[in-house]
Backbone as CSV, one residue per row, in Angstrom:
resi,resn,N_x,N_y,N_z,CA_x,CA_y,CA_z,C_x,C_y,C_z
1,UNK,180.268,-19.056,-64.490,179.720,-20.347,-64.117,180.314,-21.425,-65.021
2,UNK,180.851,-23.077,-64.533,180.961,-23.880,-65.219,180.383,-24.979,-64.837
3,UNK,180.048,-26.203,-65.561,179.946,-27.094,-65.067,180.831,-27.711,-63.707
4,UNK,180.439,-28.505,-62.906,181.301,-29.402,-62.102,182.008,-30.129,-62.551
5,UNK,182.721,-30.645,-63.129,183.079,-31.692,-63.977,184.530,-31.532,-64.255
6,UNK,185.407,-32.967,-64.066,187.057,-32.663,-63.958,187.500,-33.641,-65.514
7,UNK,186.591,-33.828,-66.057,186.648,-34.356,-67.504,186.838,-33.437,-68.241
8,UNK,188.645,-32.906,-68.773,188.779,-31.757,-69.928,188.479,-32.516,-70.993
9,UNK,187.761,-31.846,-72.102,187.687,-32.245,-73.537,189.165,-31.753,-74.392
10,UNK,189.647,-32.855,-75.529,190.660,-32.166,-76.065,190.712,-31.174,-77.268
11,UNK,191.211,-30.175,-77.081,191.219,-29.496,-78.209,192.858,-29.779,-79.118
12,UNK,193.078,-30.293,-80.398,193.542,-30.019,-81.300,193.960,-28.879,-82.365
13,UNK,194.420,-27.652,-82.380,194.924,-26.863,-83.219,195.330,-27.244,-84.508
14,UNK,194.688,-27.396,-85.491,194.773,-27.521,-86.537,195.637,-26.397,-88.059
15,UNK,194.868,-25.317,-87.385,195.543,-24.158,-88.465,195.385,-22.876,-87.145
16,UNK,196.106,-22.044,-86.964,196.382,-20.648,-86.571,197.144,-19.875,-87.208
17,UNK,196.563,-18.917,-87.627,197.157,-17.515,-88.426,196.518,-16.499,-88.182
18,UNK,196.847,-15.452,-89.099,196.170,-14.085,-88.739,194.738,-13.784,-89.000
19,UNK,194.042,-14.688,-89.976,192.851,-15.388,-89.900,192.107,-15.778,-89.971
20,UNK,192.678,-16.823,-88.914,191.405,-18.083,-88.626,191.922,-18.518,-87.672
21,UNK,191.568,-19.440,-86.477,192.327,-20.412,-85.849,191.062,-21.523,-85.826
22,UNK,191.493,-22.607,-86.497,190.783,-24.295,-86.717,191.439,-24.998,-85.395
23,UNK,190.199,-25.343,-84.627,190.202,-26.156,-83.641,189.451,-27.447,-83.428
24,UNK,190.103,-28.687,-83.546,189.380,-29.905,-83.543,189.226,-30.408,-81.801
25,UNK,187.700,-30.281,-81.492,187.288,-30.827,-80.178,186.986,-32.072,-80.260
26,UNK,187.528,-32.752,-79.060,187.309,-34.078,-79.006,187.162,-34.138,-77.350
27,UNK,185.536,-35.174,-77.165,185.040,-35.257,-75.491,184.753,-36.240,-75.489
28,UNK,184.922,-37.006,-74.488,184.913,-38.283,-74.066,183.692,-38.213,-73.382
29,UNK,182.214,-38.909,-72.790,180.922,-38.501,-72.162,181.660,-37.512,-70.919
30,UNK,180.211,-36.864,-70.501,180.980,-35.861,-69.540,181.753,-35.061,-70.067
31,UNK,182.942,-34.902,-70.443,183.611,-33.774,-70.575,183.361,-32.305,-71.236
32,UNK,183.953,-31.267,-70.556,184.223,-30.060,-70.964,185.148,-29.421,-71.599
33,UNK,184.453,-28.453,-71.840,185.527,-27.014,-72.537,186.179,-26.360,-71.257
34,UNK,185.449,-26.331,-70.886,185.766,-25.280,-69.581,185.107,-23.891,-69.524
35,UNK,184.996,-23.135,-68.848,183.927,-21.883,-69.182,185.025,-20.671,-69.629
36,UNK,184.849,-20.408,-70.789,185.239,-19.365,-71.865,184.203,-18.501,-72.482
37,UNK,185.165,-17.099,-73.398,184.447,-16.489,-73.671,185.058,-16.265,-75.143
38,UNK,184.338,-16.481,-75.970,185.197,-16.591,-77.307,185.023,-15.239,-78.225
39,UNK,186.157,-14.302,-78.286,187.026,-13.456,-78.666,186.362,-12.754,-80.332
40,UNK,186.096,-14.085,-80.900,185.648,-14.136,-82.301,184.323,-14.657,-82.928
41,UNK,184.082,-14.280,-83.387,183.216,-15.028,-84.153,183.505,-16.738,-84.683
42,UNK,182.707,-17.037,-84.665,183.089,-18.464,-84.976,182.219,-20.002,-85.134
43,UNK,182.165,-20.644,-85.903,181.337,-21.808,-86.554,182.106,-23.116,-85.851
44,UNK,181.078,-23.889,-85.807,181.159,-25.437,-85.434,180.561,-26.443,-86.514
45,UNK,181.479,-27.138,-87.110,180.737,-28.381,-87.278,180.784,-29.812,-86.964
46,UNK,179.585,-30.346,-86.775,179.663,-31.410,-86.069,180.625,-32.604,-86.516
47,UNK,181.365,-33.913,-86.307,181.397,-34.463,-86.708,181.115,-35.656,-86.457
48,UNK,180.189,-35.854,-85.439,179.673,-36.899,-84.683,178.168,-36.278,-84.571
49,UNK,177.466,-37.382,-84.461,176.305,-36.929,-83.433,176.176,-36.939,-82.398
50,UNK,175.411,-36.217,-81.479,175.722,-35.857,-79.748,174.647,-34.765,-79.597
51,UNK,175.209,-34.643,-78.353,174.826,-33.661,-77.613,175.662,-32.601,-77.407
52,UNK,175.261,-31.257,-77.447,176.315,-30.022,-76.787,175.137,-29.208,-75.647
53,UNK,175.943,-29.748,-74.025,175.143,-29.467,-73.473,175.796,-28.000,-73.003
54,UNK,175.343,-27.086,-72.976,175.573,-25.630,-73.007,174.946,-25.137,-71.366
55,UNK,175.849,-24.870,-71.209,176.155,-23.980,-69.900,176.081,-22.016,-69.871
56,UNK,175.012,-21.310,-70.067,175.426,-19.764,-70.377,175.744,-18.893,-69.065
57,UNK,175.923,-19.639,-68.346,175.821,-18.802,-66.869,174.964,-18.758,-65.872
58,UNK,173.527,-18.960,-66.407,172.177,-18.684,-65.882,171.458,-20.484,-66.240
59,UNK,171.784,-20.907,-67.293,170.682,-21.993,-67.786,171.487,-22.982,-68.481
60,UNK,170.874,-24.079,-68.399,171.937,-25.570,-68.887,170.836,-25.690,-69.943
61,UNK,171.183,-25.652,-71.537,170.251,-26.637,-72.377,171.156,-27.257,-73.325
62,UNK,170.520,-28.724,-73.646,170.725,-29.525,-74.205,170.516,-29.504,-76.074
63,UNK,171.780,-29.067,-77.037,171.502,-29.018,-78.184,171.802,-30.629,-79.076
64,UNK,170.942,-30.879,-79.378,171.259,-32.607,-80.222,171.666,-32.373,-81.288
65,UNK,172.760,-32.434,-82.305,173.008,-31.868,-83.490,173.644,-33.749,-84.485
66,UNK,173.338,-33.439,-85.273,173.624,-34.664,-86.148,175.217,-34.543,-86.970
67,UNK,175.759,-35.337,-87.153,177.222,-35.652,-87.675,176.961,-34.592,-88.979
68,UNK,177.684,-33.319,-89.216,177.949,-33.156,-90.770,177.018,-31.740,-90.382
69,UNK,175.850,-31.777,-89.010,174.901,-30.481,-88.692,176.704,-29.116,-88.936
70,UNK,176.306,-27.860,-88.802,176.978,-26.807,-88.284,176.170,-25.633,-87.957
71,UNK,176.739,-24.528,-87.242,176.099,-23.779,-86.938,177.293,-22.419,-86.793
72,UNK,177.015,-21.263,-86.235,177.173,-20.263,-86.035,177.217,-19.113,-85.214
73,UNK,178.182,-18.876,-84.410,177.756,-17.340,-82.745,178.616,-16.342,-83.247
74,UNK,178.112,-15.307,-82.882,179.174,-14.071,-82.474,180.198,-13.974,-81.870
75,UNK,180.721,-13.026,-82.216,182.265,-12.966,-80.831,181.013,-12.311,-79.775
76,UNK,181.603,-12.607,-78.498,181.400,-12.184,-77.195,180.644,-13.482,-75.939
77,UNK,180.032,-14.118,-77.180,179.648,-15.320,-76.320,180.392,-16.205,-75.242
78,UNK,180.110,-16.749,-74.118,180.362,-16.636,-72.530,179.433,-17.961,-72.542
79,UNK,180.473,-19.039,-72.563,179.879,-20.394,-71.803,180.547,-21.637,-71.704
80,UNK,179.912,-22.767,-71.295,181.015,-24.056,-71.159,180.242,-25.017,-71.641
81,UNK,180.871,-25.580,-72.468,180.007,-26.743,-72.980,180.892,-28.306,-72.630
82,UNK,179.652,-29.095,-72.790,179.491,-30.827,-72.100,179.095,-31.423,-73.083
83,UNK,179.898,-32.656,-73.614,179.219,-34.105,-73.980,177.824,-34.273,-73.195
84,UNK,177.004,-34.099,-73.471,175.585,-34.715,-72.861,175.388,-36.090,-73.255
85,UNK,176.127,-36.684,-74.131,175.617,-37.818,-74.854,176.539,-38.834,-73.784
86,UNK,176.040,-40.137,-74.400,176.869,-41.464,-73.661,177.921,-41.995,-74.582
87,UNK,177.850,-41.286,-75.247,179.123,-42.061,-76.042,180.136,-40.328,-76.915
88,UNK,181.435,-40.902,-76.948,182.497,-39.843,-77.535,181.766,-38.962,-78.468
89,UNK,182.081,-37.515,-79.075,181.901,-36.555,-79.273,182.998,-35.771,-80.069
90,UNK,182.812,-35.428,-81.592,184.027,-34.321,-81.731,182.843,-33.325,-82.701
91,UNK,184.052,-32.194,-82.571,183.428,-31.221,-83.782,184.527,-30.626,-84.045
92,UNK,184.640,-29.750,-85.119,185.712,-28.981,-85.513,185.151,-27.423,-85.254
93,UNK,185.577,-26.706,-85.005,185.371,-25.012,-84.356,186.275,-24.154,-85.452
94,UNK,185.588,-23.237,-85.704,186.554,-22.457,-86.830,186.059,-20.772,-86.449
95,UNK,187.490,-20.180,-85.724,186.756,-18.426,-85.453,187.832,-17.683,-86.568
96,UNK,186.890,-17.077,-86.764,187.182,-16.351,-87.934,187.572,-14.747,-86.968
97,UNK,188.994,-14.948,-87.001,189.817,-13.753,-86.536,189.252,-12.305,-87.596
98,UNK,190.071,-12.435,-88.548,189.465,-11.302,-89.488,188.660,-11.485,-90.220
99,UNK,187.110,-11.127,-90.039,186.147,-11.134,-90.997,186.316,-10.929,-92.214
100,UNK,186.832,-10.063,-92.856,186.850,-8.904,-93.587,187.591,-9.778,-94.397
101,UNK,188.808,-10.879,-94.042,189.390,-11.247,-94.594,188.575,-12.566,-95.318
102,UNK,187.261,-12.878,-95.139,186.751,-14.050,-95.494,186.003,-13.658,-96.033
103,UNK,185.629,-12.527,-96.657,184.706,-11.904,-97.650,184.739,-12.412,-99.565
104,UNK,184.231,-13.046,-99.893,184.119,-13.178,-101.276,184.055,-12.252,-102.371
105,UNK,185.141,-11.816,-103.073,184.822,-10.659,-104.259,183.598,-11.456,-105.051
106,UNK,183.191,-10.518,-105.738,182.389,-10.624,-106.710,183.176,-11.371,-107.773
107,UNK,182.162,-11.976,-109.134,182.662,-12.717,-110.243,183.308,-11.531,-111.291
């Protein structure tokens, strides 16, 4: 399932390697991701305030997150997300390809 909507959001590639790949989203109102299923694990943080209106297949809800908010999913997650807001939208997306590789030794 995706939204209706012919408004792509842009994604920016920032860093790709073996891992991480840093992705800067940028949506104009309306626009999408498109409906994906993301591979990795992986964090968002906001850099605007907005809306991320979330699409899972079954149910549309509306998350309001504040400039500087972030958050956190699993790999396997399956959805399309929307600017809900009236005005532009970015966040930066960061999936962490190899976990294992982002592990902190001890002091």
């Amino acid at each position: 399932m995706a939204f209706a909507c012919t408004i792509p959001a842009t994604p920016t590639v920032q860093q790709d390697d073996a891992d991480v790949r840093i992705t800067r989203w940028d949506f104009p109102p309306g626009a999408v991701t498109g409906w994906h299923t993301h591979g990795w694990p992986y964090a968002v943080i906001m850099l605007t305030n907005g809306i991320l209106r979330v699409h899972d297949g079954t149910a549309v809800k509306d998350n309001p997150l504040a400039a500087g908010q972030a958050y956190h999913r699993p790999a396997g997650i399956q959805h399309d997300v929307m600017n809900g807001s009236d005005h532009p939208i970015a966040f930066v997306e960061i999936e962490i390809k190899r976990p294992e590789a982002m592990r902190f030794l001890p002091p």
